[in-house]
C-alpha positions as CSV (number, residue, x, y, z in Angstrom):
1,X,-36.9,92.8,44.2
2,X,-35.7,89.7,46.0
3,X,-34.8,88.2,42.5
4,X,-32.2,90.8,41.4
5,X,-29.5,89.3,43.3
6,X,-28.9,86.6,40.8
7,X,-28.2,89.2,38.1
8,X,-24.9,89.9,38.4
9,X,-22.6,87.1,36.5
10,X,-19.3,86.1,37.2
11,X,-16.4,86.4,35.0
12,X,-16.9,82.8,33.3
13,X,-13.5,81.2,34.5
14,X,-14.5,81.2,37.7
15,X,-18.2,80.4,37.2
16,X,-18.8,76.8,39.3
17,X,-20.2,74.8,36.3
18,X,-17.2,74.1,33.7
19,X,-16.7,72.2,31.0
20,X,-13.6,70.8,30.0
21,X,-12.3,68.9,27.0
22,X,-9.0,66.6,26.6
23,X,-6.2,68.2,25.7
24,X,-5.4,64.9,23.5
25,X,-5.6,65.4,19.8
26,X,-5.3,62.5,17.9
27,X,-7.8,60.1,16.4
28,X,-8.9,57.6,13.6
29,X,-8.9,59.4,10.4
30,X,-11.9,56.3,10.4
31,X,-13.8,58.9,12.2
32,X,-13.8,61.3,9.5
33,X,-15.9,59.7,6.8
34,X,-18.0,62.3,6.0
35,X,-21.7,61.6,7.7
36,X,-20.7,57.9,8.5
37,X,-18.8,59.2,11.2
38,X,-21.3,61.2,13.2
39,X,-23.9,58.5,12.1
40,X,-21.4,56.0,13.5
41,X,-21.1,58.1,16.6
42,X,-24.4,59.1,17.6
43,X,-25.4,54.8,17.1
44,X,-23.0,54.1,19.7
45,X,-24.1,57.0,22.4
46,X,-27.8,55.0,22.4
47,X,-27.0,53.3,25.8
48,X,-25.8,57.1,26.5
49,X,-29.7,58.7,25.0
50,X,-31.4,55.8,26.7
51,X,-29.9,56.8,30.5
52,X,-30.5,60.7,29.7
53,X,-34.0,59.6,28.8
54,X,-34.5,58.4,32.2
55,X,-32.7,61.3,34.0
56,X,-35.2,63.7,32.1
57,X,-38.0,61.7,33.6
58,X,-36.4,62.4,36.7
59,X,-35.5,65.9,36.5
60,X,-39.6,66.0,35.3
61,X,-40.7,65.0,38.8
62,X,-38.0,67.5,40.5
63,X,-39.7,70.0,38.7
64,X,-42.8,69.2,39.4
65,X,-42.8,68.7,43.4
66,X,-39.1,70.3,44.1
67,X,-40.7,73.8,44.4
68,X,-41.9,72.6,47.6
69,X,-38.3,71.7,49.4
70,X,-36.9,75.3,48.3
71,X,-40.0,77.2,48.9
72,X,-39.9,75.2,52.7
73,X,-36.4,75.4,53.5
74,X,-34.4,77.6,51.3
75,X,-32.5,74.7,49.7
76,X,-32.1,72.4,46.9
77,X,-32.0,69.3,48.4
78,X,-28.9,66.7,48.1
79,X,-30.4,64.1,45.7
80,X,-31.8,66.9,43.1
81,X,-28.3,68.0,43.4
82,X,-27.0,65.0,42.2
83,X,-29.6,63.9,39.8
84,X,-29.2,67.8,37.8
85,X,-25.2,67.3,38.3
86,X,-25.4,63.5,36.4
87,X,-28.0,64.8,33.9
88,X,-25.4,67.6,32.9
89,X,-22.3,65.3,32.8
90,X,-23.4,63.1,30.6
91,X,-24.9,65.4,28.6
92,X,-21.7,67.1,28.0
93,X,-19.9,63.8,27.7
94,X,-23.1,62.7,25.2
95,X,-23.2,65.7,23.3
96,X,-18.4,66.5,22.6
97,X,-18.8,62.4,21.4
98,X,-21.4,63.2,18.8
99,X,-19.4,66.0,17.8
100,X,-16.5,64.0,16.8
101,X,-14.4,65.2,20.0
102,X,-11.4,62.9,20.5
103,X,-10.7,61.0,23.8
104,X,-13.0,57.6,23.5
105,X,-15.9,56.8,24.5
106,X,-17.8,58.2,27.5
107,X,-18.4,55.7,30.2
108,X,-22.0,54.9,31.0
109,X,-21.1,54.4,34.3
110,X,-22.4,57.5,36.5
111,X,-19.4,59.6,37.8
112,X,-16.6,58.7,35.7
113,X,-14.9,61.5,34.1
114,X,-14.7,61.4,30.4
115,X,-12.7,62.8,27.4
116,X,-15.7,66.0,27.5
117,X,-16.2,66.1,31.1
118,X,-18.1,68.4,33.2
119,X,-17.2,69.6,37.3
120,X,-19.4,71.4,39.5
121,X,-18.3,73.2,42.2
122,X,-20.9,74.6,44.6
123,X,-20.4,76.6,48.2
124,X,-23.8,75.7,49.2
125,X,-27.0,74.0,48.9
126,X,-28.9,77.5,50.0
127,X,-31.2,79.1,47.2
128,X,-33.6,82.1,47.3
129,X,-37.0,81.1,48.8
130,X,-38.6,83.3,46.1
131,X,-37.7,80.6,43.1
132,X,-40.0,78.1,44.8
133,X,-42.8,80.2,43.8
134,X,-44.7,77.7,41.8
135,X,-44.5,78.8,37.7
136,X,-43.1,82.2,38.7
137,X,-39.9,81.3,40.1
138,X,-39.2,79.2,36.7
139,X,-40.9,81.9,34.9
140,X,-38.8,84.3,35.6
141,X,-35.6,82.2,35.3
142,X,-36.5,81.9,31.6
143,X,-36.7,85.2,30.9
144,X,-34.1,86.5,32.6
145,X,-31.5,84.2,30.4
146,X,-33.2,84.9,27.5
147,X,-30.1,87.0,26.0
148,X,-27.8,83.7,26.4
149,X,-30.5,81.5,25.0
150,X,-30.5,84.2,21.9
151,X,-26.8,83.4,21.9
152,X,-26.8,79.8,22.0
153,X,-29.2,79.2,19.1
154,X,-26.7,81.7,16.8
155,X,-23.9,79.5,18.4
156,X,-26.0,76.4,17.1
157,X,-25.9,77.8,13.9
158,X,-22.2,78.2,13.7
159,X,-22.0,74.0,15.1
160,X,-24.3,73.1,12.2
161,X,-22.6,74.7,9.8
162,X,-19.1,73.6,11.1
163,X,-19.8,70.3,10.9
164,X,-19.6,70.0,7.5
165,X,-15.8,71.0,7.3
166,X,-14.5,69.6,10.8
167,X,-14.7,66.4,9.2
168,X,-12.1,67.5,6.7
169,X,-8.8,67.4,8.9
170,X,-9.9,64.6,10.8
171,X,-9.7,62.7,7.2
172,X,-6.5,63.8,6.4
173,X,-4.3,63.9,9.2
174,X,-6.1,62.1,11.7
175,X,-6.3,64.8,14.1
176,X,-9.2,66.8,15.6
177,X,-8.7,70.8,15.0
178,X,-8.1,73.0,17.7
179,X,-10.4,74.9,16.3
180,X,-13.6,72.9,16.7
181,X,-12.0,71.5,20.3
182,X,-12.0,75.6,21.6
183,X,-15.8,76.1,19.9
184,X,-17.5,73.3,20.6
185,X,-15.8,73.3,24.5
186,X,-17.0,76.7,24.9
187,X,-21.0,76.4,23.6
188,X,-21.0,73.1,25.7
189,X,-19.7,75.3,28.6
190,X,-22.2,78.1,28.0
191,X,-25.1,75.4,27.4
192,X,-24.6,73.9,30.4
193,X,-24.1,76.9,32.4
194,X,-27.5,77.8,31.4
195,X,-29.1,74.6,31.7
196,X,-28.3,74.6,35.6
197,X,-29.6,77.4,36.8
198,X,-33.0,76.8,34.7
199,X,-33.0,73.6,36.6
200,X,-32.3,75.6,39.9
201,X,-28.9,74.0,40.9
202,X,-27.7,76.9,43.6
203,X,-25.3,78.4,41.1
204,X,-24.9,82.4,40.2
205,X,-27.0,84.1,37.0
206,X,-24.7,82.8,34.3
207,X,-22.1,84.8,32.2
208,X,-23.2,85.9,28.8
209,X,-19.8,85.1,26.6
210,X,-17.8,81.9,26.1
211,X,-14.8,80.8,28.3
């Protein structure tokens, strides 16, 4: 079967969608208010919500008539590329700010690297005819990442529940755990691993285990 060459994953170091996370440590205790901050937080990534809002809009349409470019020519073309690469950034970005991850703010501006920061690195443009199978090709993506999906809701679990005691150092020494910055790095690295090849960026099956 034509599909079964996207079923061997790479060792997750070398896997061309990575997350990475600042090295830097130290914040506002400020930001460890218990619920204030992350209420705080996720008020101040609106302008950040209202762009992914309009990327998912956009990714929407991709779905809906990109089947034709790769079922035509073998590829994903340049501009879904980019739109799937800028809709995983600043997810990634979005997503380590809400979490209390130090560094800053994200910048809205498309591009810039920020404290949670995302790279893709791809060899080619070149996918699989076969995907661009309308409904099937998708189809089969889903299920065929369904044990990491299984993963990454009992990896939301363990965020939930950490949340209520990352707070806690923050508080009192004004400093983000390494902890949390290791976790949280690695389901945001997994997520969006994921995330890409459901949306058909030309990247390998993804690994099953955190970086």
């Amino acid at each position: 079967m034509a599909f079964a060459q996207t079923t061997a994953a790479p060792n997750p170091s070398e896997y061309p969608v990575q997350v990475d996370v600042t090295p830097d440590r130290e914040m506002s205790p400020l930001w460890g208010i218990p619920v204030a901050g992350f209420v705080a937080r996720a008020i101040a990534a609106i302008p950040h919500m209202v762009v992914l809002w309009i990327l998912n809009w956009a990714i929407t349409i991709w779905f809906l008539i990109g089947w034709i470019w790769i079922l035509a020519f073998g590829r994903v073309p340049a501009i879904a590329v980019k739109l799937i690469v800028e809709y995983l950034h600043r997810s990634s970005k979005v997503a380590g700010y809400v979490l209390l991850m130090p560094g800053g703010y994200p910048p809205l501006e498309p591009g810039l690297r920020g404290p949670t920061d995302l790279t893709v690195n791809l060899e080619s443009l070149n996918i699989n005819r076969l995907w661009g199978i309308p409904f099937l090709g998708f189809l089969v993506r889903v299920l065929i990442v369904v044990p990491q999906l299984i993963v990454l809701s009992l990896l939301a679990v363990g965020v939930v529940l950490s949340c209520f005691v990352v707070w806690i150092p923050i508080l009192t020494s004004g400093r983000y755990p390494d902890w949390a910055a290791r976790f949280y790095g690695s389901v945001l690295n997994l997520g969006a691993q994921v995330v890409a090849y459901l949306l058909f960026l030309p990247v390998p099956y993804p690994p099953f285990w955190l970086n």
